[in-house]
VEXDREN-2710 file (C-alpha; in Angstrom, 1 decimal):
% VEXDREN-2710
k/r/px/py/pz
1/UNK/-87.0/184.8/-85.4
2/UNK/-86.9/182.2/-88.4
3/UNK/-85.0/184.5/-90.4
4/UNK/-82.3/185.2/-87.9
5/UNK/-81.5/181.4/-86.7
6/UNK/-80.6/177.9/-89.1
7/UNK/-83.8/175.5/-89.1
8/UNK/-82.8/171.7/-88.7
9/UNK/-84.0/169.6/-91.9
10/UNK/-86.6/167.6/-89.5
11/UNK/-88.2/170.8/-87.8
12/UNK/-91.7/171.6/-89.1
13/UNK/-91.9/175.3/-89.1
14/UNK/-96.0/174.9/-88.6
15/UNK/-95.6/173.0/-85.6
16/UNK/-93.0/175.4/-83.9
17/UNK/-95.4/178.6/-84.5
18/UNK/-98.4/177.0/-83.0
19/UNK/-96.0/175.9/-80.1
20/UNK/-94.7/179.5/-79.8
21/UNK/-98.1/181.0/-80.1
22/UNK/-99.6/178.5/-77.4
23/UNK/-96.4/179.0/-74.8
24/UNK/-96.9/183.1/-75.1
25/UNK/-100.6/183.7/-75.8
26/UNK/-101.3/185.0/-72.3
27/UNK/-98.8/187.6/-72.8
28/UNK/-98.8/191.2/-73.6
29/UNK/-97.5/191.8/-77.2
30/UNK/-94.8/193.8/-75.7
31/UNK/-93.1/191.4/-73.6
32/UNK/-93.1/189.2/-76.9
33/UNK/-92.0/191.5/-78.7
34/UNK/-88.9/192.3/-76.6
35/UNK/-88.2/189.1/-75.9
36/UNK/-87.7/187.8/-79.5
37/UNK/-85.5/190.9/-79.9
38/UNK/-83.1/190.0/-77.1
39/UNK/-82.3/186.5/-78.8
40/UNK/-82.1/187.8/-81.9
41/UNK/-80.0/190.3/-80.3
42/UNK/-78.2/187.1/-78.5
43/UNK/-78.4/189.2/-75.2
44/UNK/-79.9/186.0/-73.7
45/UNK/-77.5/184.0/-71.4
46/UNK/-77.9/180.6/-71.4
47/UNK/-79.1/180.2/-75.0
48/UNK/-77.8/178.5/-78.2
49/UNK/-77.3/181.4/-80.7
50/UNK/-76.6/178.5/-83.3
51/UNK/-80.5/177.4/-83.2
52/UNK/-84.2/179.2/-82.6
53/UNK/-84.9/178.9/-78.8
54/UNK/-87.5/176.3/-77.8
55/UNK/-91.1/177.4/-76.9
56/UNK/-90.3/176.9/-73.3
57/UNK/-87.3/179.1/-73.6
58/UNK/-89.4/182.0/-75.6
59/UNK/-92.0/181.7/-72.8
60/UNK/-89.4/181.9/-69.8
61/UNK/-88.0/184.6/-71.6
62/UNK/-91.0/186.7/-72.1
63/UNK/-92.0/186.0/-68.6
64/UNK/-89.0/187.9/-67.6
65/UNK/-89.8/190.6/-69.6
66/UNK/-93.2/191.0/-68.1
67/UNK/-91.8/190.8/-64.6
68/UNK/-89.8/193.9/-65.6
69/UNK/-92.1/195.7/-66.8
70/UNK/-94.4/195.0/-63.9
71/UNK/-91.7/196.2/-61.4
72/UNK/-91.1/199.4/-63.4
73/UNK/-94.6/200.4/-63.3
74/UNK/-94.8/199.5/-59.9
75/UNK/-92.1/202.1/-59.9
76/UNK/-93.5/204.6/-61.7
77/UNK/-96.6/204.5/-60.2
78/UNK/-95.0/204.7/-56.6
79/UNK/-93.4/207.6/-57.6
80/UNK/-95.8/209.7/-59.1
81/UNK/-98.0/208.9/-55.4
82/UNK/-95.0/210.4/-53.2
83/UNK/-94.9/213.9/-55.6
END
Protein backbone atom coordinates (compact mmCIF):
# COMPACT_ATOMS: atom_id res chain seq x y z
CA UNK A 1 0.00 0.00 0.00
CA UNK A 2 3.23 2.30 0.23
CA UNK A 3 3.55 2.35 -3.34
CA UNK A 4 0.03 3.46 -4.08
CA UNK A 5 -0.34 6.47 -1.43
CA UNK A 6 2.32 9.83 -0.73
CA UNK A 7 4.30 9.22 2.74
CA UNK A 8 4.59 12.47 4.83
CA UNK A 9 8.43 13.52 5.37
CA UNK A 10 7.98 12.69 9.33
CA UNK A 11 6.35 9.11 8.89
CA UNK A 12 8.73 6.32 9.67
CA UNK A 13 7.76 3.61 7.31
CA UNK A 14 9.25 0.88 10.10
CA UNK A 15 6.95 2.07 12.63
CA UNK A 16 3.75 2.05 10.37
CA UNK A 17 4.49 -1.76 9.32
CA UNK A 18 4.84 -3.04 12.73
CA UNK A 19 1.68 -0.98 13.59
CA UNK A 20 -0.15 -2.63 10.59
CA UNK A 21 1.15 -5.95 11.38
CA UNK A 22 0.09 -5.70 15.13
CA UNK A 23 -3.59 -4.14 14.30
CA UNK A 24 -4.24 -7.32 11.68
CA UNK A 25 -2.22 -10.19 13.05
CA UNK A 26 -5.25 -12.01 14.21
CA UNK A 27 -6.68 -12.05 10.84
CA UNK A 28 -6.94 -14.34 8.06
CA UNK A 29 -4.57 -13.39 5.12
CA UNK A 30 -7.48 -13.08 3.04
CA UNK A 31 -9.40 -10.45 4.72
CA UNK A 32 -5.98 -8.52 4.61
CA UNK A 33 -5.54 -9.07 1.52
CA UNK A 34 -8.85 -7.67 0.34
CA UNK A 35 -8.85 -5.08 2.41
CA UNK A 36 -5.59 -3.30 1.26
CA UNK A 37 -7.08 -3.84 -2.23
CA UNK A 38 -10.28 -1.90 -1.59
CA UNK A 39 -8.21 1.27 -0.56
CA UNK A 40 -5.96 0.95 -3.09
CA UNK A 41 -8.94 0.54 -5.11
CA UNK A 42 -10.37 3.77 -3.12
CA UNK A 43 -13.65 1.76 -2.77
CA UNK A 44 -13.52 2.63 0.95
CA UNK A 45 -15.92 5.46 2.08
CA UNK A 46 -14.85 7.53 4.55
CA UNK A 47 -11.14 7.39 3.80
CA UNK A 48 -8.52 9.96 2.62
CA UNK A 49 -7.32 8.65 -0.79
CA UNK A 50 -4.58 11.47 -0.55
CA UNK A 51 -2.69 9.43 2.44
CA UNK A 52 -2.14 5.51 3.52
CA UNK A 53 -5.03 4.62 6.02
CA UNK A 54 -4.10 4.43 9.73
CA UNK A 55 -3.62 1.09 11.43
CA UNK A 56 -6.94 1.47 13.08
CA UNK A 57 -8.59 2.12 9.76
CA UNK A 58 -6.71 -1.07 7.98
CA UNK A 59 -7.97 -3.16 11.03
CA UNK A 60 -11.71 -1.82 10.95
CA UNK A 61 -11.52 -2.39 7.44
CA UNK A 62 -10.29 -5.97 7.46
CA UNK A 63 -12.72 -6.67 10.16
CA UNK A 64 -15.38 -6.02 7.70
CA UNK A 65 -14.03 -8.17 5.34
CA UNK A 66 -13.99 -11.04 7.68
CA UNK A 67 -17.53 -10.39 8.83
CA UNK A 68 -18.42 -10.92 5.13
CA UNK A 69 -16.83 -13.62 4.60
CA UNK A 70 -18.14 -15.21 7.74
CA UNK A 71 -21.82 -14.41 6.67
CA UNK A 72 -21.23 -15.91 3.21
CA UNK A 73 -20.03 -19.10 4.52
CA UNK A 74 -22.64 -19.18 6.84
CA UNK A 75 -24.56 -18.99 3.66
CA UNK A 76 -22.99 -21.52 1.86
CA UNK A 77 -22.99 -23.84 4.42
CA UNK A 78 -26.81 -23.30 5.11
CA UNK A 79 -27.39 -24.10 1.77
CA UNK A 80 -25.63 -26.99 1.01
CA UNK A 81 -27.73 -28.56 4.53
CA UNK A 82 -31.30 -27.71 2.90
CA UNK A 83 -30.22 -29.72 -0.69
Amino acid sequence: MFQCFPQSVLADPDLQVRGYLASIKHFEASDVLAACQRFMQGEVADHNRAFCPSSAQLCHQVRQEQSVRLILAKRAAQLTVVK
